[in-house]
C-alpha positions as CSV (number, residue, x, y, z in Angstrom):
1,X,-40.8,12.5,-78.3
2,X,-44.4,12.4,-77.2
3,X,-45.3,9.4,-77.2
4,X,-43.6,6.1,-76.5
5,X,-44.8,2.4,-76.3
6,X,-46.6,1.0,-73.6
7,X,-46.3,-3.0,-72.5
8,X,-49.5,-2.5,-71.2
9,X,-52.3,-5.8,-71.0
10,X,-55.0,-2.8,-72.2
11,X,-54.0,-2.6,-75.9
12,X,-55.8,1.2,-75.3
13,X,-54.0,2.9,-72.8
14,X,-51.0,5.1,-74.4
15,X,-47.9,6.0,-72.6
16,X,-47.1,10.0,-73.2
17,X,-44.0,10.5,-71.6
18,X,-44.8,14.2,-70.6
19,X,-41.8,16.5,-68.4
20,X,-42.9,16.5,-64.8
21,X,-41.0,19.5,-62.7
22,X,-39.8,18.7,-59.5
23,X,-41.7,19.4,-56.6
24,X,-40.0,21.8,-54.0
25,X,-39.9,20.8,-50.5
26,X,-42.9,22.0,-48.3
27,X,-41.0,25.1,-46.0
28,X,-40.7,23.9,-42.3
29,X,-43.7,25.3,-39.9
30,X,-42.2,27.9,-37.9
31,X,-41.9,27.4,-34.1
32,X,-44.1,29.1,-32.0
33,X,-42.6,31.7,-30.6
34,X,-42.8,35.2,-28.8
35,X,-43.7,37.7,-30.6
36,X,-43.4,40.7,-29.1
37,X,-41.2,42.5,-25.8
38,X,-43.3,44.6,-23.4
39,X,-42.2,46.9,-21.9
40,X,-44.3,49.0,-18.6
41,X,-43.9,51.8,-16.5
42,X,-45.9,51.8,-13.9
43,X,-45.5,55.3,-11.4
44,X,-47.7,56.5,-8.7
45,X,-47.9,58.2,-5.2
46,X,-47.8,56.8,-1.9
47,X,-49.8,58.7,0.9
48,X,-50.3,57.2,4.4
49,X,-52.3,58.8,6.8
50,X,-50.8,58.5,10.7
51,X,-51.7,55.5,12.5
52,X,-53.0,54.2,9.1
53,X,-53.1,49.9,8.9
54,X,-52.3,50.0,5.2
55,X,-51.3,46.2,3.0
56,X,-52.1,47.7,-0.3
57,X,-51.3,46.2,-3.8
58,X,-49.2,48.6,-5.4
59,X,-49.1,46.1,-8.8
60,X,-49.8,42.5,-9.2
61,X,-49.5,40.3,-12.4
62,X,-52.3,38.3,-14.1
63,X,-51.1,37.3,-17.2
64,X,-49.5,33.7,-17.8
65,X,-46.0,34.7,-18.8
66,X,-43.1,35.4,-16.5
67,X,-43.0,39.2,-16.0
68,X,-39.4,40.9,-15.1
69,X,-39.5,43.7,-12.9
70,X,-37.4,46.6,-11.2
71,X,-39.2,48.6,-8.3
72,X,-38.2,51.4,-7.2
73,X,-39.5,53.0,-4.1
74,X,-39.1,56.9,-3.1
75,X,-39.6,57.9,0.7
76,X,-39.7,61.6,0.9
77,X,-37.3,63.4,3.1
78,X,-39.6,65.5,5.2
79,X,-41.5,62.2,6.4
80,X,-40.3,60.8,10.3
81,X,-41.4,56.8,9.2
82,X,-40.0,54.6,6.7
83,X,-42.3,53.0,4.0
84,X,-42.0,49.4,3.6
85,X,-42.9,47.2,0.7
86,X,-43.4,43.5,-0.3
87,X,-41.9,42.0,-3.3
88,X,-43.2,38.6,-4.6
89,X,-41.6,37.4,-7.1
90,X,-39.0,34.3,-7.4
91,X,-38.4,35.7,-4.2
92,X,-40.0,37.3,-1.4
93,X,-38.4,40.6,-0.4
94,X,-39.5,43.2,2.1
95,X,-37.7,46.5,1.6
96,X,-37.7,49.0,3.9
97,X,-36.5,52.8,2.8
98,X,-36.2,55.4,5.1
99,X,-36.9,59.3,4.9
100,X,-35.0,61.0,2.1
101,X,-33.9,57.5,0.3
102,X,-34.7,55.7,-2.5
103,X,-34.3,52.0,-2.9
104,X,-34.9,49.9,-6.3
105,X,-35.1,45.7,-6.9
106,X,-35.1,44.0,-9.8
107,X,-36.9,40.6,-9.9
108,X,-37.5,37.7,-12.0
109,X,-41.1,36.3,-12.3
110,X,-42.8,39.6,-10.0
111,X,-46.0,38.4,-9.1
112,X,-47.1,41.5,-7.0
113,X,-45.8,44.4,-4.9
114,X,-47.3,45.2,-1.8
115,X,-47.3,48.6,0.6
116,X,-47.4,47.2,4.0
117,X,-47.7,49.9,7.6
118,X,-48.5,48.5,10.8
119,X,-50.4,51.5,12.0
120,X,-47.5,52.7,14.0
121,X,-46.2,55.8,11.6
122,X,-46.4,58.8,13.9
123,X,-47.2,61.3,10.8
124,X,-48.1,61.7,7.1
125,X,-46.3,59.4,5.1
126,X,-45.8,60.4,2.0
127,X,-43.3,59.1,-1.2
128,X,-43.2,58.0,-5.0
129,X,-43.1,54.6,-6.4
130,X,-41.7,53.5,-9.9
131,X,-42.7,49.9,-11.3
132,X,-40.9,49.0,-14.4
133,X,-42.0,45.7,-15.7
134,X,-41.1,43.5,-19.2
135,X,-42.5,40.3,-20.4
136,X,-43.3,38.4,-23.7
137,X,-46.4,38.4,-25.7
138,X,-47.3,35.3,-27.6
139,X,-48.6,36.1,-31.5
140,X,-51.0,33.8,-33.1
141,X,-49.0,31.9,-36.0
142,X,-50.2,32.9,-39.4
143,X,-52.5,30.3,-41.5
């Protein structure tokens, strides 16, 4: 069982016929993918003093991937002006919320959000603001 004869033109070379197991199929390289979900929440205070010029970044992306976004935006009820706000995002949005409201966006690919007065506020404006972002971050593949 060994051994069997060889037709070979080198009278020295042997033939051992010896079981070879089959060789399993290399696994496929798995796609790059995302790995993991983020999720942010982003809250602060807004405070304008009267006559104030105020274009303030409230938040801005500078990562590479797409961020998704929802921004909400509080104007207190004592306050006489409305607060305004710029969205970037796939879109450009300015909201405007008057005293004692709340208004909230949600945007694909946010980019930034900006508090914009014109100087004109005749008092203290004063409010909340709520940024809740989510976007993908990319894992090294494994050696």
């Amino acid at each position: 069982m060994g051994s069997k004869q060889c037709h070979s033109p080198n009278k020295n070379i042997c033939c051992i016929g010896v079981p070879i197991p089959p060789v399993p199929p290399t696994p496929p390289t798995p796609p790059t993918s995302s790995c993991d979900i983020i999720g942010d929440e982003l809250c602060g205070n807004i405070f304008i003093v009267q006559n104030q010029v105020v274009n303030s970044v409230l938040w801005e992306s500078l990562i590479d991937t797409p961020v998704t976004g929802t921004v909400n935006i509080f104007n207190d009820e004592s306050n006489s002006d409305p607060i305004v706000v710029q969205i970037i995002g796939n879109i450009v949005r300015v909201i405007t919320v008057e005293p004692g409201n709340t208004r909230s966006v949600s945007v694909s690919d946010l980019q930034s959000v900006v508090l914009i007065n014109d100087g004109a506020n005749a008092s203290v404006i004063h409010g909340k603001y709520c940024i809740n972002v989510t976007y993908y971050r990319v894992c090294p593949i494994p050696l």
